[in-house]
N, C-alpha and C positions, 0 to 999 in steps of 0.2 A: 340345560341337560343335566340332568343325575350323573351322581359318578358311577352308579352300576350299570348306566345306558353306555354312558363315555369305555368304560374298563371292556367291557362288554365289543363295541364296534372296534373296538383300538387292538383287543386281541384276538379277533377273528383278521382284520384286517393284517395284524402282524402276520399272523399264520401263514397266510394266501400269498403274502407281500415273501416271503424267506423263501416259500418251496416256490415259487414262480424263478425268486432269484438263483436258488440255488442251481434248479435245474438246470438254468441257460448260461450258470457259470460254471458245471460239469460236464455240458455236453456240448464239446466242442474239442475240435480239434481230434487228438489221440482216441478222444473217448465219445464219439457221437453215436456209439451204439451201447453206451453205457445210461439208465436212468436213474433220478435220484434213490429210489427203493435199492436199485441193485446196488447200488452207491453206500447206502446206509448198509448193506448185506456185509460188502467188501470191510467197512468199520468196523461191522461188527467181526468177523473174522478175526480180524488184528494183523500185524504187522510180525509178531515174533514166533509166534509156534502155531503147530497145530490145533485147531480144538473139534472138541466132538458135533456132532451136528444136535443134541437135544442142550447145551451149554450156548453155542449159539444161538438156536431155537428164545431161548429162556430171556436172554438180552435183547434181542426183538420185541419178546411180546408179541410173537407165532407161535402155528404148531411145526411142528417135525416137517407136516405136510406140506406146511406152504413156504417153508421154508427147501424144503428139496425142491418145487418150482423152480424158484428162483436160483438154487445154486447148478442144478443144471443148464440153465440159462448162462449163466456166469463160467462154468466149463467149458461149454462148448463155446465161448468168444474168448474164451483164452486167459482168461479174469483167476478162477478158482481151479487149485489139483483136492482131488477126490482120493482118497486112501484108507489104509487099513489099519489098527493099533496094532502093536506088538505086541502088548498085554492079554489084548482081548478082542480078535480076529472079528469079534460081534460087530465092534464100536467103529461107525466111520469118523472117519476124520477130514477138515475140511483148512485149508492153507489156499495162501495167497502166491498166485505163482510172478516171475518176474514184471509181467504184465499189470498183475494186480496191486501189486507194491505199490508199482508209480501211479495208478485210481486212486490208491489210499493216499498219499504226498500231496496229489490234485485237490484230492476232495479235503484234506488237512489245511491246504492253501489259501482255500477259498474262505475255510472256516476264520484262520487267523485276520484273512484281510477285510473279513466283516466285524469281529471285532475291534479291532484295530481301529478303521472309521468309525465303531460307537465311541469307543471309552474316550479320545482322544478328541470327544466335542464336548464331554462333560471336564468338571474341576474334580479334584479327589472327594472333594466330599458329596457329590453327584453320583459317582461312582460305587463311593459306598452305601448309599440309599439303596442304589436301583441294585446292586448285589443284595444287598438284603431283602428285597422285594421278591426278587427273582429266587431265592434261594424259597422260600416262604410259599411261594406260586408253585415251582416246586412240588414244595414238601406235598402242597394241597393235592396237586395232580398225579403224586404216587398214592396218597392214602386212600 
C-alpha cells in the first residue's frame, strides 16, 4: 500500500474514530441532551466573558444563521444566556450560563484524557514528530 492510500484511510478513519468517541464520552450523564456540535458551540463561546454572536459565528466556520439554530437550542436547555451589549443595544451577546460552564469542564475532560492516553504511548521524540506533523496538517487544512 502507498503512503498516500495509507494517510488517506488512517485519517478518514481517525476522523469518524474521535467524533464517534467523542460523542458517547459527552453525552452521558448530566449532558444526554447535549451533542457534540452543541458541545463545540458551548467551546466556542468560552468560559470567561461574553462574546458577540458574528465572533462566535467566525471561530466555527458558520454563518450568523446556523449559528443562532443552534444557540437557541443551547438556551432553552439551559446551556446558553442570550443578551444585550452596553455599548451597542444592536450587538447580541452570547455566555455560558452555570449549566454550561460545567459542558465546557466535561467536554475540557474528555479532551485532556484523550490526550493523555496518546502522548503517554509515545517516547519524547515520538511526540515531537507527530507534533510537528500535526502542526504542518494543520497548517495544510487552514490554508
Amino acid at each position: 500500500m502507498n503512503i498516500n492510500h495509507m494517510l488517506n484511510e488512517v485519517l478518514v478513519r481517525l476522523f469518524r474514530n474521535i467524533n464517534v468517541l467523542e460523542e458517547r464520552a459527552i453525552c452521558t450523564g448530566d449532558y444526554k441532551d447535549v451533542t457534540a456540535n452543541d458541545m463545540h458551540v458551548i467551546e466556542a463561546i468560552d468560559m470567561e466573558e461574553a462574546r458577540n454572536m458574528t465572533s462566535v459565528a467566525r471561530s466555527l466556520g458558520v454563518t450568523t444563521g446556523t449559528l443562532t439554530i443552534a444557540v437557541n437550542s443551547l438556551v432553552k436547555k439551559g446551556y446558553v444566556e442570550r443578551g444585550r451589549s452596553e455599548e451597542d443595544r444592536r450587538v447580541v451577546l452570547v455566555s455560558l450560563s452555570e449549566k454550561g460552564k460545567k459542558a465546557y469542564l466535561h467536554h475540557q475532560q474528555f479532551h485532556e484524557q484523550m490526550i493523555e492516553a496518546i502522548v503517554e504511548e509515545l517516547s519524547e521524540e515520538e511526540q515531537a514528530v507527530l507534533e510537528k506533523a500535526l502542526v504542518k496538517l494543520d497548517r495544510f487544512f487552514r490554508s
